[in-house]
N, C-alpha and C positions, 0 to 999 in steps of 0.2 A: 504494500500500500504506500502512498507518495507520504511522505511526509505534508503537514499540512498548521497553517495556524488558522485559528478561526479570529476574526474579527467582529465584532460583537457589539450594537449599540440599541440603544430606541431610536427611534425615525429621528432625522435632522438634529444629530449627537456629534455633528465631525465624523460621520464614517467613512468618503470619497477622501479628506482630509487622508486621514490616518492610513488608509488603503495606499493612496498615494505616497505619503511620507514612508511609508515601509516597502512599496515598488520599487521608489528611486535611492534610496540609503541605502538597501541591502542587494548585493551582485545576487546570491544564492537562491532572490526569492524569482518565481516566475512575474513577468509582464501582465498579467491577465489572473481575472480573479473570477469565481465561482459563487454565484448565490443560491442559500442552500435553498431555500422558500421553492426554486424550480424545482425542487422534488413534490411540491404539494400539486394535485391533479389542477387544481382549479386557476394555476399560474399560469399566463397567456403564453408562455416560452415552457413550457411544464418538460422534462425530464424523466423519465424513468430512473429507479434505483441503476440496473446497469448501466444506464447512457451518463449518469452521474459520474458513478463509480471509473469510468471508462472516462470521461473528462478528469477525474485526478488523475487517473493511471498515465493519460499521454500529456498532460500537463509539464514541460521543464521547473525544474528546481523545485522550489520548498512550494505551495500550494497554499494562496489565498482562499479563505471561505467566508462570503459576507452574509450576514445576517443580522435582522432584527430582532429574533424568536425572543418570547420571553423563557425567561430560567425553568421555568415547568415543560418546557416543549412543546406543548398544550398542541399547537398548529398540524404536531405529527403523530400525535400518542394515538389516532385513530385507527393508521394502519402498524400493527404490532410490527411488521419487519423492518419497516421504515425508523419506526419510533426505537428501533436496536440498532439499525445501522447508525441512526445519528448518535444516539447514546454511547456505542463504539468509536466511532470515528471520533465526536468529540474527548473522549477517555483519553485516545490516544496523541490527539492536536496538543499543542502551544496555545491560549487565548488570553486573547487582548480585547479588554473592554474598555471602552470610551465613554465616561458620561459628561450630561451637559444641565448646566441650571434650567431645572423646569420650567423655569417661568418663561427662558428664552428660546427650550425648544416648543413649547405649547404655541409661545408668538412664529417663528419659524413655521409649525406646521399648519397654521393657521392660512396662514398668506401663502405656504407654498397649497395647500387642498383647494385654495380660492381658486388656483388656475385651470384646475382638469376636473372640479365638481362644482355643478352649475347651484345646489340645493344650500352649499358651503356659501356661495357668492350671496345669496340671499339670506344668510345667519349671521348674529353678531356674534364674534368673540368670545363671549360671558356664555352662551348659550352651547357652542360648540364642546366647549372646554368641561362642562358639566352634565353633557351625554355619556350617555354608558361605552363603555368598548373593552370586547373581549370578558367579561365576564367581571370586568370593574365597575364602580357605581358610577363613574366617571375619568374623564382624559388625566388629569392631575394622579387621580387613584392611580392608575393603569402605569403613567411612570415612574412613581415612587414605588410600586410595586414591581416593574421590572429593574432598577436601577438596585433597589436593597436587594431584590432576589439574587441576582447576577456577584453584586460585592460578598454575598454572604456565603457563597458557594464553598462548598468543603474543599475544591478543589484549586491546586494555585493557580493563582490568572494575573496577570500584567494589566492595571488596572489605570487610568488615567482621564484627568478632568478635562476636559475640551479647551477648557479657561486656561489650561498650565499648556496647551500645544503652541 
């Protein structure tokens, strides 16, 4: 299996940042980075496990994996082999997580959803931010719950503030 680090944020945390900063500093990584999410059926570029698995394998060097997933996996735990191979694979990665003060990515996400959803352009702010998502009572919830999730992981990870890049 390729070696691999996972790269790890909530939406609009400095992840293309950090992807890139770790592209161009380090010779040994590969040019080209892999999002895990194209394993879920429902993603417009969607992937099979092997077609995945076969994108690390011919991938040069060490092996970017970008995601958002929250610390539960929750996105993959539906399909059991999928929800092992990520659990594997990640086991075996490097991961670097990025976080970013919520308040600045709430505003971030705000203005970037205004561009590609028409229902966003007609909601204020206050209203967005206090909808449910993913099984939190709202957007605030949802990233203080991936960001502790993620820090508090038994496992070691190279963790870093957006604010400190």
């Amino acid at each position: 299996m390729a070696e691999t680090v996972f790269v790890i944020t909530h939406r609009r945390s400095g992840t293309h940042w950090t992807l890139d900063a770790v592209r161009h500093n380090f010779s040994l990584v590969s040019k080209n980075f892999i999002v895990l999410e194209r394993i879920l059926r429902r993603h417009k570029q969607h992937l099979t496990l092997c077609q995945f698995q076969r994108r690390l394998d011919e991938e040069p060097g060490i092996v970017l994996v970008k995601t958002h997933t929250p610390p539960d996996l929750a996105p993959f735990r539906a399909d059991k082999r999928t929800d092992r191979f990520i659990r594997d694979l990640l086991s075996e990665s490097k991961v670097i997580y990025v976080y970013r003060d919520g308040r600045d990515v709430l505003v971030s996400l705000y203005f970037y959803m205004k561009h590609y959803d028409e229902a966003i352009q007609q909601t204020s702010f206050s209203d967005v931010k206090r909808r449910p998502v993913a099984g939190e009572p709202n957007r605030v919830q949802y990233w203080k719950s991936h960001v502790q999730g993620w820090l508090a992981q038994p496992r070691e990870l190279i963790s870093i503030a957006y604010e400190d890049l």
